[in-house]
N, C-alpha and C positions, 0 to 999 in steps of 0.2 A: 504493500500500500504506500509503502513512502517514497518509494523510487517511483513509483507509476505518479503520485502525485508531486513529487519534484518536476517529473517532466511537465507534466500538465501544468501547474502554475511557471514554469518558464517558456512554453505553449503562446500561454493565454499573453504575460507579461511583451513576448515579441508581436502579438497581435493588437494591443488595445496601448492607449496613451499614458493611463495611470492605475496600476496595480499595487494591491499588498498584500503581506500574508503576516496571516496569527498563528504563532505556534500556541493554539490553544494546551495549558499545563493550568495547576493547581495555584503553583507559583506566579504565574504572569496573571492569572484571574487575581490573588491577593495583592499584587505588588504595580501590576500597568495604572498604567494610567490612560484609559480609554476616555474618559469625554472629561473637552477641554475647561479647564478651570482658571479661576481671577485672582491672581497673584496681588494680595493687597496692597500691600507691603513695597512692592514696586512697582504698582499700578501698570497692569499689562497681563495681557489672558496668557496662558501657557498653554500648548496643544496639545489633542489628544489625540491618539491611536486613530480615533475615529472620524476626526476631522478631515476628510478627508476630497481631495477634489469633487465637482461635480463628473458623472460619469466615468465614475474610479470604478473597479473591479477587486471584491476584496476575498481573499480565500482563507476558510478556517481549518486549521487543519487540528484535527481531534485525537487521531489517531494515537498522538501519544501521552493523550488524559488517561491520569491514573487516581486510584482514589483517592480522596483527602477531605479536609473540612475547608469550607471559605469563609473567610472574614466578610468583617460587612463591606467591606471594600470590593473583594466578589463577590459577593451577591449585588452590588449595584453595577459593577461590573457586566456580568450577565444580564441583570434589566436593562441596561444601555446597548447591550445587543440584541436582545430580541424586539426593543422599540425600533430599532434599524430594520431588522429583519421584517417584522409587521407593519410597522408606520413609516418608513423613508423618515424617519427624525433621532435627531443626537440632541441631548441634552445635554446645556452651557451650563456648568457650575460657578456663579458670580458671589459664592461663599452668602448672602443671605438673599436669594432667590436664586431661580433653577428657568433657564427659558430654554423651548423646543425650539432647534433649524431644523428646518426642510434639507434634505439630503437625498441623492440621486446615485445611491450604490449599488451595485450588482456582487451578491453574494452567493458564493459558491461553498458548503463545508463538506469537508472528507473525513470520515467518519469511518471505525469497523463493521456499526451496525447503526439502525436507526437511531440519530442521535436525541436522546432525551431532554439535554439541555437546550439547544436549538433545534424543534422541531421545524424545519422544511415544508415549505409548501409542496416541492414536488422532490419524492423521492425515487431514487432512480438505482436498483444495485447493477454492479459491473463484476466483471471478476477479469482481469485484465489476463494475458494468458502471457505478452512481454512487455516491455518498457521500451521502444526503439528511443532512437537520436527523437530531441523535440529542434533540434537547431536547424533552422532553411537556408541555403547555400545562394537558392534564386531572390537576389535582392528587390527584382522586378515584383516576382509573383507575391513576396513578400508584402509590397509596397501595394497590391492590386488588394491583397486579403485586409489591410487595414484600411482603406479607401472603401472597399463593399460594406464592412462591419459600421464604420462612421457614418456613413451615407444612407442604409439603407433604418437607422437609430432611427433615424428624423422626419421617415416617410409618414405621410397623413393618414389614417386608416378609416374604411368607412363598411358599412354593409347594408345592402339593396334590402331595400322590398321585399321580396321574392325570396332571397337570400334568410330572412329574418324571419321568415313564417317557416323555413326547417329548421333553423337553428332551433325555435322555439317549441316547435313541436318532437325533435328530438331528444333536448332538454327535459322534456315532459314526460319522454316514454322513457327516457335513463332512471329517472325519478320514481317511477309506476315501477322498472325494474328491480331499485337498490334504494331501499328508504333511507338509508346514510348519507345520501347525495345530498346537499345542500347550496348556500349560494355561494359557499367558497369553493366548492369546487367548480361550478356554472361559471365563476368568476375567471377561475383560472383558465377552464378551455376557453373561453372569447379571449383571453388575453394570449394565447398557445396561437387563436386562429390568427390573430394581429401578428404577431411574430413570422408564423406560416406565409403568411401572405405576403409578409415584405422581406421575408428571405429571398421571395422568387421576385422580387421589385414589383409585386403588383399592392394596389392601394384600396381595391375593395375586394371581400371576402370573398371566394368560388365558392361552387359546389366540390370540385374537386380539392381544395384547400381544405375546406371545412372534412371529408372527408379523411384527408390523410391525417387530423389533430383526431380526429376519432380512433385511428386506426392504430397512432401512435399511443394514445390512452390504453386502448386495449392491449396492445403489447407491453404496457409499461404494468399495467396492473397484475399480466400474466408472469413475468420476473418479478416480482413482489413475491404474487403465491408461494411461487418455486424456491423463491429466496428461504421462504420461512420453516 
């Protein structure tokens, strides 16, 4: 898992503009210092972990949490991540009040099994079988894949009509299927189909788009089973 996710976060790091990773431990939860705090004393915020770019990419990596107890320092620690994780928000420690930013991260956590402290919206298991080279030699193709990833971030997205009367009645029969289904998960496949759709640079949702995020669901729910 740590060689597979080494590559992967130096992957992702030659693909995208601003990257980080958390060696999630016991220790760095009691001791970081994740969201930024106001230095009274010399009147000046000091940063944190979390402060991070707009359209950053941040990877957790878990793998090497082992037991322990956390101070209250993580445990707020932890709360300042899963309000990332859930709310796009870091909270400013101005030592006598506390204000929420808007933050615009994409989080990634590598885990051995489903991780209990940062529950995931979408879980996904792999089982890598090697770890090749993650380094690209073609500086062009290089230079092509981060131009796609940027560009197609910022595409409009929209869904027809016509479009909206399957989505919605499909919605409805998934629901009639599996009464666990609710609006977070409804939430996430239109957010899956937006993704889909501007993967291929198109800006309003297919039929055949909207299928493939079905089909992807089904495959992902079928490695889950098998996972467990």
């Amino acid at each position: 898992m740590s060689v597979f996710g080494n590559c992967l976060k130096v992957a992702v790091k030659n693909l995208v503009p601003f990257t980080h990773s958390i060696p999630l431990t016991v220790d760095f939860l009691n001791n970081g210092t994740l969201a930024p705090r106001k230095d009274n004393q010399a009147n000046r915020l000091l940063s944190g972990v979390l402060q991070l770019a707009q359209g950053s990419h941040l990877t957790i990596d878990e793998t090497h949490l082992q037991a322990g107890t956390l101070n209250s320092t993580g445990i707020d620690n932890i709360r300042n991540l899963k309000n990332l994780m859930d709310l796009q928000k870091v909270e400013y420690d101005f030592t006598y009040y506390k204000m929420e930013m808007a933050a615009d991260v994409q989080l990634l956590v590598l885990s051995e099994g489903k991780s209990n402290i940062l529950p995931a919206d979408v879980v996904l298991p792999f089982h890598p079988s090697s770890a090749g080279s993650s380094e690209v030699s073609d500086a062009e193709a290089l230079k092509a894949w981060r131009w796609y990833l940027a560009t197609l971030r910022s595409l409009p997205h929209s869904i027809g009509q016509e479009m909206q009367k399957v989505v919605e009645d499909d919605l409805v029969a998934a629901r009639q299927a599996d009464r666990s289904l609710g609006s977070k998960e409804f939430s996430r496949w239109l957010t899956m189909a937006r993704l889909m759709s501007a993967s291929f640079g198109e800006t309003c949702l297919s039929l055949e788009k909207w299928r493939m995020v079905k089909e992807l669901q089904r495959l992902r729910r079928e490695r889950l089973q098998e996972s467990r």
